[in-house]
DOMAR-567133 format. One record per residue (C-alpha): residue in one letter; x, y, z; chain. Coordinates in Angstrom, 2 decimals. Example, Ala and Ser with C-alpha at 12.3 -4.5 7.8 and 13.67 -1.06 7.14 Angstrom:
NODE   r        px        py        pz   c
NODE   A     12.30     -4.50      7.80   A
NODE   S     13.67     -1.06      7.14   A
% end
This chain:
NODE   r        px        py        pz   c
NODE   X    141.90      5.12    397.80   A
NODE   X    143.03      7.58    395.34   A
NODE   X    146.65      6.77    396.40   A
NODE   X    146.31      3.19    395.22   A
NODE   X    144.10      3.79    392.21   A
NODE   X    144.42      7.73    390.92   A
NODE   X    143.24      6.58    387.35   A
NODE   X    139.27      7.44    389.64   A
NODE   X    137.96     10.47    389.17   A
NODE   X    136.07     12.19    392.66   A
NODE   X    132.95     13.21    392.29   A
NODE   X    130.66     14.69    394.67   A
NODE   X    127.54     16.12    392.49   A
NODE   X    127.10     14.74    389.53   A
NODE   X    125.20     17.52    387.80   A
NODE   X    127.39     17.56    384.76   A
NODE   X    128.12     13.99    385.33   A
NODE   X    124.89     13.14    383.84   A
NODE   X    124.66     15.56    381.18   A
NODE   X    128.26     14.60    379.86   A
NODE   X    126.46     11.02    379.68   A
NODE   X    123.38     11.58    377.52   A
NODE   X    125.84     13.88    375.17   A
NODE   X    128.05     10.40    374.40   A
NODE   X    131.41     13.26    375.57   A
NODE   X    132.44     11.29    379.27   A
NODE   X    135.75      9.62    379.00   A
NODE   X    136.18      8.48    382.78   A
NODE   X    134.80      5.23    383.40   A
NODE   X    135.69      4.88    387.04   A
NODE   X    134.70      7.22    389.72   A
NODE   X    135.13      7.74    393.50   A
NODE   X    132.44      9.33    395.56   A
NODE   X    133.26     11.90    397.96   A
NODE   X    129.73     13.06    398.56   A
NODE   X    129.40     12.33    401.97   A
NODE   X    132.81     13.98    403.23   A
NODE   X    131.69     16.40    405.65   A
NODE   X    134.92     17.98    405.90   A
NODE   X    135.36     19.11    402.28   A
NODE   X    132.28     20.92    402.90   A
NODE   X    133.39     23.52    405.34   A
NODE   X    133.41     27.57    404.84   A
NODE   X    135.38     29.28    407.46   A
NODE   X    138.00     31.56    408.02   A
NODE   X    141.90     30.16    407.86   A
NODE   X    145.18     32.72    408.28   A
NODE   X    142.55     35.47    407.60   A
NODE   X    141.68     34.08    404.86   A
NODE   X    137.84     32.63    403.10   A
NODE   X    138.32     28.80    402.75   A
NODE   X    135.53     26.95    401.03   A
NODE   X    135.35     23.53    400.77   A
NODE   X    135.40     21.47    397.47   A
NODE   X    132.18     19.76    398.19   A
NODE   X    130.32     23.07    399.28   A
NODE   X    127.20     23.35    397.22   A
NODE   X    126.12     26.73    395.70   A
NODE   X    123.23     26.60    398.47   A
NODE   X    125.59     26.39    400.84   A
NODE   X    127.14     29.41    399.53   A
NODE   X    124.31     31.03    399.05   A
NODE   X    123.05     30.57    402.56   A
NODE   X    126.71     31.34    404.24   A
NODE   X    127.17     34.26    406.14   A
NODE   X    131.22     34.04    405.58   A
NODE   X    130.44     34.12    401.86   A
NODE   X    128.04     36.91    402.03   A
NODE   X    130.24     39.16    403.94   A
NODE   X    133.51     38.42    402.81   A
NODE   X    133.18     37.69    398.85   A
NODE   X    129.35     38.93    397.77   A
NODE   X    129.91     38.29    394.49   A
NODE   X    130.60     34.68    395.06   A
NODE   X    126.69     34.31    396.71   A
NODE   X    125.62     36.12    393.69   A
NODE   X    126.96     33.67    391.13   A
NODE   X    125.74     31.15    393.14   A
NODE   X    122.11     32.40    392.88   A
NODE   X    122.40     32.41    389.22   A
NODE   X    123.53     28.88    388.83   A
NODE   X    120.93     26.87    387.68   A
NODE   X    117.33     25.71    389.60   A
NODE   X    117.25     25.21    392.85   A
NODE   X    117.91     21.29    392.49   A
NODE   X    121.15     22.03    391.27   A
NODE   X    122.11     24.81    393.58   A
NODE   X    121.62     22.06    396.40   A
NODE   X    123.51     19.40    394.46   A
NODE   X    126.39     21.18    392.08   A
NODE   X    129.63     21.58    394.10   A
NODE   X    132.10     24.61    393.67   A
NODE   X    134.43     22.14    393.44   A
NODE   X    132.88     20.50    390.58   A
NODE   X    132.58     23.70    389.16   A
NODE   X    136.31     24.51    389.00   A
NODE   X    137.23     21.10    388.33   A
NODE   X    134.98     21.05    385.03   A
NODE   X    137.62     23.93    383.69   A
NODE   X    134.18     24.59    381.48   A
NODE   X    134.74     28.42    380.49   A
NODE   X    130.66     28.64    381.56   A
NODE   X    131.49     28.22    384.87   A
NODE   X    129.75     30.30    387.37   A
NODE   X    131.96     30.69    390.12   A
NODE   X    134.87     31.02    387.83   A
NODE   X    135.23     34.63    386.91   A
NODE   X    134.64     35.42    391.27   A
NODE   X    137.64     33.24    392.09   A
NODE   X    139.81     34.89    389.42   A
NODE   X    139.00     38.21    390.68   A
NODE   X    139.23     37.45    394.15   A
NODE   X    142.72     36.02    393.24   A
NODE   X    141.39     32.61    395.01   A
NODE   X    144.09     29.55    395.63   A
NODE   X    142.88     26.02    394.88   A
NODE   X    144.66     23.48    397.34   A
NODE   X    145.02     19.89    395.84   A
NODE   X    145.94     17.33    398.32   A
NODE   X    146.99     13.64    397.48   A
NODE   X    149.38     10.88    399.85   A
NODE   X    152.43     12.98    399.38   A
NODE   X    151.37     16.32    400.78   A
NODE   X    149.11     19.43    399.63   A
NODE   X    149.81     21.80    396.38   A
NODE   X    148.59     25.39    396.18   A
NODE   X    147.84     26.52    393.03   A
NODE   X    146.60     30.27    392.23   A
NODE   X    143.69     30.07    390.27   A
NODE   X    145.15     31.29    387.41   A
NODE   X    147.71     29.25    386.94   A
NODE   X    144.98     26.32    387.66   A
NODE   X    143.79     25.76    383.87   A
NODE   X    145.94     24.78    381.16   A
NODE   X    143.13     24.74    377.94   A
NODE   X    139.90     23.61    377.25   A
NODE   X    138.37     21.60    380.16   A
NODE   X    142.01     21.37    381.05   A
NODE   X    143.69     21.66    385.13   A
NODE   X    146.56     20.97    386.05   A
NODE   X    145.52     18.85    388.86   A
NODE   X    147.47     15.12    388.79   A
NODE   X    146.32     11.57    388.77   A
NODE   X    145.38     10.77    392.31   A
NODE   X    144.77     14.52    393.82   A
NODE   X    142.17     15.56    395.27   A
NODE   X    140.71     19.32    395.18   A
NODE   X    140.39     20.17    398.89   A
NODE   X    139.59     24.22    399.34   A
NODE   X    139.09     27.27    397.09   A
NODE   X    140.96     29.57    399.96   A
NODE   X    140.85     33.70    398.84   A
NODE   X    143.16     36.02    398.81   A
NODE   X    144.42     36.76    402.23   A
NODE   X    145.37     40.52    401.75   A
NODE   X    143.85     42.77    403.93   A
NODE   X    142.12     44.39    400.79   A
NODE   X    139.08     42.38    400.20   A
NODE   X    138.18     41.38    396.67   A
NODE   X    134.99     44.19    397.12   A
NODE   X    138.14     46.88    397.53   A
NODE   X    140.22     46.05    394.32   A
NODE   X    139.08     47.33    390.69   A
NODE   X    139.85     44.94    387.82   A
NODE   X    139.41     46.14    384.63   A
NODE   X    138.20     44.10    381.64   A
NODE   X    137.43     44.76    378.20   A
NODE   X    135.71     43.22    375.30   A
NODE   X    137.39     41.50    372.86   A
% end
């Protein structure tokens, strides 16, 4: 569907859907819902590597064992997202789409140096996570793809082994 009409925007959600709507700020008028694809919600292992699903909700990641073992912080954020009626409803792929700089799951996937795969008729793009936003509520994700997986890092160093450092600005 997105093929023949990639002017839709997929949505799964709709937790900021409905908040962009009372604030007068949505510009899409068209949507395409993906809720009930099963298969975007998976969390499992691929090449060695954490795959998570674009319509995996932070309850799900809350709840998985794959999550809690191999990226901790990830289940964390998740916890702090919201009430529990948005933990069951939000989406970590609505999450990264957003681009919002609140995101919750945002700062995990940086640090874990997590890949987002975008998928459309013509084949699938990888795109590291950092190179993912361009501004402001800004991706570079094209008209008609679709955000399939978050994957992590597959080095054999887990994100829990690696030391970042940040500072304040």
């Amino acid at each position: 569907m997105l093929r023949d009409e990639p002017t839709l925007t997929p949505l799964a959600g709709c937790t900021d859907l409905y908040v962009a709507l009372n604030f007068g700020t949505l510009k899409d008028t068209r949507f395409l819902d993906l809720w009930r694809l099963d298969r975007l919600r998976k969390i499992e292992l691929r090449g060695g590597a954490l795959s998570i699903g674009a319509l995996a909700t932070f309850t799900d990641l809350i709840r998985s064992t794959l999550v809690r073992k191999r990226l901790p912080m990830l289940a964390a954020a998740a916890r702090d997202v919201g009430g529990v009626q948005i933990q069951n409803r939000g989406t970590i792929g609505g999450n990264v789409a957003n681009a919002s700089p609140a995101g919750d799951t945002l700062p995990v996937l940086a640090a874990a140096d997590a890949v987002v795969v975008l998928q459309q008729a013509g084949g699938i793009r990888r795109v590291p996570f950092d190179g993912f936003y361009t501004g402001y509520r800004q991706t570079v994700r094209r008209p008609g793809e679709l955000r399939r997986f978050a994957d992590g890092s597959s080095s054999a160093r887990s994100a829990r082994g690696r030391r970042r450092r940040f500072r304040r600005l």
